[in-house]
N, C-alpha and C positions, 0 to 999 in steps of 0.2 A: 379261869385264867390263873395266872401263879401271882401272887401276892407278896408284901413285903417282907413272908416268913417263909417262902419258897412254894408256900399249900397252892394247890391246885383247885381251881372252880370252874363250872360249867359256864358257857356265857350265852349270848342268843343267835351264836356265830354269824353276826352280819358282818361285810366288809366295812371298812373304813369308809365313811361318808365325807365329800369333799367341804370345808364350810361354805364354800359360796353357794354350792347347790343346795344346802340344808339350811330349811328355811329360820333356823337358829343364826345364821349368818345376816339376815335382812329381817329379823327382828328387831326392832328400837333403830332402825335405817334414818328412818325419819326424823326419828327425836339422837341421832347424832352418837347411838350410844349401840354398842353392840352387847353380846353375853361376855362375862369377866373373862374367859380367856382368850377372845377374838380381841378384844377391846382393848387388854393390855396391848395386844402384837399390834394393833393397828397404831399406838400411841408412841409404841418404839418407832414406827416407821413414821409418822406424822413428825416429828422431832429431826429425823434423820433430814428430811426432802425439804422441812424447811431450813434446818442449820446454816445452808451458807448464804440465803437469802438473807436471814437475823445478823449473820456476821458482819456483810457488806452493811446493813443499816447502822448498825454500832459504829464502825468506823466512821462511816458519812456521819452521825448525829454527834461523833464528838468532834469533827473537823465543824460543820455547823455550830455545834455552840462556842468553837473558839474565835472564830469569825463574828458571830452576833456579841461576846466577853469583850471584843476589842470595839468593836463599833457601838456597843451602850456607853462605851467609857467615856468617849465624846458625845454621845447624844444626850445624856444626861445630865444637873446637876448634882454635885454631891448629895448626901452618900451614897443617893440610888444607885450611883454611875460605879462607884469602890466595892458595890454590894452586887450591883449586877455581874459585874469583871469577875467577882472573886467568887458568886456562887455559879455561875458560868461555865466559867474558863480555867477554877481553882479546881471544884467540884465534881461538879456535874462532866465536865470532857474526862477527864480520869476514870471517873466510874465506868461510863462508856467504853471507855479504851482498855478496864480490864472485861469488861463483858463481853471487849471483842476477842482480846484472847483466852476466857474464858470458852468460849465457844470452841473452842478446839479441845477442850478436854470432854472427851465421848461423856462419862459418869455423871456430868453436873448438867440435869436435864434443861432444857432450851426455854419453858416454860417459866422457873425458876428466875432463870437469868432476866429475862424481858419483863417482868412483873417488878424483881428487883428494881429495874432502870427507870420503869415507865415510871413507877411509885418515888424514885427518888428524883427524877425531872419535875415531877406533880408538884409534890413537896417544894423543890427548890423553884417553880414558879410564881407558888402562890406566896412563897416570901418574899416575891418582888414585888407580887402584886399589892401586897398588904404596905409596903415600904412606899410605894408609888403612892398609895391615897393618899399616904398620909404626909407626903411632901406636897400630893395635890398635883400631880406630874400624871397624864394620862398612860398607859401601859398596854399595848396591845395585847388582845383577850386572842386574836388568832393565832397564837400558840397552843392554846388547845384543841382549837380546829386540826389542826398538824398532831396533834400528842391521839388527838381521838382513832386518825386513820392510821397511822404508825402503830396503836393498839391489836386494831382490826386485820391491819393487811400485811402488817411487814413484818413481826417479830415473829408468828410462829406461835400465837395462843390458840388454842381450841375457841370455840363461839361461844360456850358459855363461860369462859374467862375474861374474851372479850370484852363480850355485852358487859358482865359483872365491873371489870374498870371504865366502861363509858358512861355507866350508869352512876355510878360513885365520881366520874370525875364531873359531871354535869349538876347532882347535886351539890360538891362540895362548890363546884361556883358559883352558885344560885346563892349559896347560905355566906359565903364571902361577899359577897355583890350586897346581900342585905344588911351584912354586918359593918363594911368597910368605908361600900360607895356612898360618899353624897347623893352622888344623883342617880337614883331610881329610877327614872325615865326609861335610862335606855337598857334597862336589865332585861326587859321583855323582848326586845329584839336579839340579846344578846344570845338570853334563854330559847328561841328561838329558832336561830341560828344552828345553836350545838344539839337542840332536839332531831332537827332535821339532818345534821351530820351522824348521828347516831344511828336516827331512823335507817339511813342508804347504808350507813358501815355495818348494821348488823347483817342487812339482804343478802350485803355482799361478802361478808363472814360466813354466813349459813351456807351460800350457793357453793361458795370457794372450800371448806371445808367434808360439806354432801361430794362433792367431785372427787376430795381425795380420797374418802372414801370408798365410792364408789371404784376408782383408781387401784387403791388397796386392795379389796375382793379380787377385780381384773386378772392384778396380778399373781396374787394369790392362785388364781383358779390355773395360771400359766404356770407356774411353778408345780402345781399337785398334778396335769398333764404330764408335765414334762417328767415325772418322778415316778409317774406310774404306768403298769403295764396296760395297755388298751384292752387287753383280753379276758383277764381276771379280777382287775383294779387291784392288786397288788402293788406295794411298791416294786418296782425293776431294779434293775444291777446299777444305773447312775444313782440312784439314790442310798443305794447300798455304800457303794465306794464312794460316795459324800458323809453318812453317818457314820458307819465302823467305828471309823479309824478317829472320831468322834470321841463317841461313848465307847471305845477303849479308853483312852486319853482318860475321859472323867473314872470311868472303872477301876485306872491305875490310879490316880490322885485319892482317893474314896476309900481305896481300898473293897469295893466289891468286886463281886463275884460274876461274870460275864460265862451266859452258855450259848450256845448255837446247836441248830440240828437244820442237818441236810436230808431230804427228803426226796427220792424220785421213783414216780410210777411203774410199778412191774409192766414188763412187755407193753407199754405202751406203742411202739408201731404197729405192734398185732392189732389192740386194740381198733387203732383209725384203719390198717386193714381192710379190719372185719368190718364194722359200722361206718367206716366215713369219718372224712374230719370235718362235717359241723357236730355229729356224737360227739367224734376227740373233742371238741371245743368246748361241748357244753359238761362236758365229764371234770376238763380241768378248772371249769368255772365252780361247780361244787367243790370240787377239793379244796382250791382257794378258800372256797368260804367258810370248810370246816378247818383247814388249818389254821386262818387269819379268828378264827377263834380262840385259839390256844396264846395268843400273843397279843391282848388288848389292855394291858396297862401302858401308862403314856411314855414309856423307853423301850418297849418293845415291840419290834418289828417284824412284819412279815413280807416275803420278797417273793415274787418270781424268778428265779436265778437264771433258767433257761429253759426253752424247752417244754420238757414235762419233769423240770425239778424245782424245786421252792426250798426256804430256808425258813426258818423262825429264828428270832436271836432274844436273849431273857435277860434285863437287868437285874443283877441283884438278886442272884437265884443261890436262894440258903435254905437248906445245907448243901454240898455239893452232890450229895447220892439223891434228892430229890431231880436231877437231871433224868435217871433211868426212866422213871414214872412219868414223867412229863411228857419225856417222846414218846414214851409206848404209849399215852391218852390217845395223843395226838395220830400215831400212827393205828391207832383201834377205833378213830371220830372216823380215820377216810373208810377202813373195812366196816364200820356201821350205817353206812351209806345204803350199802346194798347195790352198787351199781351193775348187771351182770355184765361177767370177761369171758367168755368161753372162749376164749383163746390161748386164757394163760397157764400156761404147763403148772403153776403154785394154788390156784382155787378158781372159784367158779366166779369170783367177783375183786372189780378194782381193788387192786393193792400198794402199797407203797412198802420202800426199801427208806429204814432210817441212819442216820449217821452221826453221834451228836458228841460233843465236846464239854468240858468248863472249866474255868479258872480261875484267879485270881489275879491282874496282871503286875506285870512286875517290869523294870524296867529294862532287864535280861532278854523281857519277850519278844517275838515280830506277829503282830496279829494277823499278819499273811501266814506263817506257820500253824498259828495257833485253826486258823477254816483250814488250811490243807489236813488239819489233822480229822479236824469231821470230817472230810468230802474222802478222807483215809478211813474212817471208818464206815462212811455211808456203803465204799465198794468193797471191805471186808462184808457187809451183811450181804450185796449181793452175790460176793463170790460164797456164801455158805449155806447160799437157796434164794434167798430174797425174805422178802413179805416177813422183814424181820427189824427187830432195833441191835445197832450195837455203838453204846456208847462209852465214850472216856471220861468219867467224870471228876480227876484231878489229873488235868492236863497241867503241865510245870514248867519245862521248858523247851524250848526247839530241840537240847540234844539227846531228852529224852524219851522222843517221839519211839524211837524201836523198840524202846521197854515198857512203855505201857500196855498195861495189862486193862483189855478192855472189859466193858460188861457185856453181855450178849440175849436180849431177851427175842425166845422163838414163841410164835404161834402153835 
């Protein structure tokens, strides 16, 4: 494959493996954790499907604690009652209320936010609670009851975040309760209590979390369908006209160098013909798998364009005259095949016709001009026999498509 210096390397020419069918994709399933690059994508998307769930709880938690800020004010006497108000309703609703519109800025991860909140409600309970003993004023402990499942279910933590704050908020009341309360008595009921809230929130963390995963692959596996050719497992032309115009975009920003090469099989109708099209079929499933060879680092693609034509596309392919050599590999992996064509007026075995381009892109360019100019040079090599490369390797601008001078390599 071509590397980040342009060199070219042999590969074990497999096709692209879908992750959900690779069983690197349901590796660590169980234990909640995928391999680091499934695991990132799943955590982008884990973030995403809960964000407005954590939004609406933000808003709700700080309209609740302005409402509980007003009604401690009278159920209390001083100062618990100026202490509750202010860390409340001064506080704690504010903080909420920016974590609600914080949530709408994509960058500031979801996790972050809800750890902030939950850590700064913890905090600002336990200095009631500690203010309450020591007026001697009872305080209900079922606010952490509510902080524990709001942890679990509502914001949007992963399970082992969860668990990690249910666990820490359990002991930190245990060790308040010893330090604070007079009466011990009911610490073990209390303790109790929040064990067994724990116990159900993490089941139901784990199950709820295993689902979106689960969820995730699903999808996953529907999106690499729908992107891909049924016949070769190539990517097809929707996926094509989804990435391009992509990795152009990043190419022009970059400043690298973007190639493509258009490739289609000499006399292929002869070919189904003579043999049949399940031959034709299984003919174009090797080629795939020798072409999709040529294009295995993680920006380069390989397409079924139509037909019996395919494309490869090359990020970051330097220098620009290491394009010639690349397609002619590539176009010499499908004549090493050996597949025999006694049909083909150009040799005795499957051939392809190459067509390849590169550039630089610049903001002058149209990356529809820039493939019309390969798929212009793919039918110069067949108009000059076939079973040939002819490529443009400083392609520059659309209006200089008539003057380029291309390269031409024959058999």
């Amino acid at each position: 494959m071509v590397d980040s210096r342009g060199k070219h390397a042999e590969s074990a020419g497999r096709l692209p493996s879908d992750a959900f069918q690779n069983d690197g994709a349901r590796r660590g399933f169980h234990r909640l954790h995928f391999e680091p690059g499934l695991e990132s994508e799943f955590r982008v998307y884990y973030d995403a499907v809960n964000r407005g769930q954590a939004r609406v709880v933000f808003l709700f938690g700080a309209m609740i604690l302005l409402v509980f800020s007003l009604h401690n004010l009278h159920a209390y006497a001083p100062p618990l009652n100026h202490m509750a108000f202010f860390v409340q309703g001064v506080v704690l609703a504010p903080i909420l209320a920016l974590a609600w519109l914080g949530s709408y800025v994509e960058r500031l991860r979801l996790a972050v936010l809800s750890l902030a909140c939950l850590s700064a409600v913890t905090v600002g309970l336990f200095s009631l609670y500690a203010q309450a003993y020591r007026q001697g004023e009872p305080f209900p402990y079922e606010g952490m009851l509510l902080l524990l499942m709001v942890g679990y279910f509502a914001v949007g933590l992963r399970f082992p975040q969860a668990l990690a704050f249910g666990v820490l908020l359990v002991l930190t009341f245990v060790l308040s309760e010893i330090a604070w309360s007079p009466e011990q008595g009911r610490l073990p009921r209390h303790v109790l209590y929040l064990i067994s809230a724990n116990v159900i929130g993490a089941i139901g963390a784990y199950s709820h979390e295993y689902s979106r995963r689960h969820e995730f692959l699903a999808a996953r596996q529907l999106r690499s369908e729908a992107n891909r050719d049924g016949l070769t497992g190539l990517h097809n032309r929707r996926y094509l006209d989804e990435q391009f115009p992509r990795l152009w975009a990043q190419a022009q920003r970059e400043r690298r160098r973007i190639a493509v090469a258009f490739f289609d099989v000499d006399y292929f109708k002869a070919y189904n013909d003579a043999k049949g099209h399940l031959a034709g079929d299984d003919c174009l499933r090797a080629l795939a798998r020798a072409l999709a060879a040529q294009a295995q680092r993680p920006l380069d693609i390989a397409v079924r364009y139509g037909g019996e034509e395919f494309l490869l596309v090359w990020f970051d392919l330097d220098p620009a005259e290491v394009l010639v050599d690349i397609a002619e590999r590539a176009r010499q992996r499908v004549a090493a095949l050996g597949l025999p064509h006694e049909a083909s007026p150009v040799g005795d075995f499957v051939s392809v016709s190459c067509g390849a381009a590169a550039t630089v892109p610049t903001a002058g360019q149209d990356p529809m001009a820039f493939l019309e100019r390969a798929d212009a040079a793919l039918y110069e090599a067949k108009r000059r026999g076939r079973n040939q490369t002819v490529a443009v390797p400083h392609f520059v601008a659309p209006e200089e498509v008539m003057y380029s001078q291309p390269e031409i390599v024959e058999t």
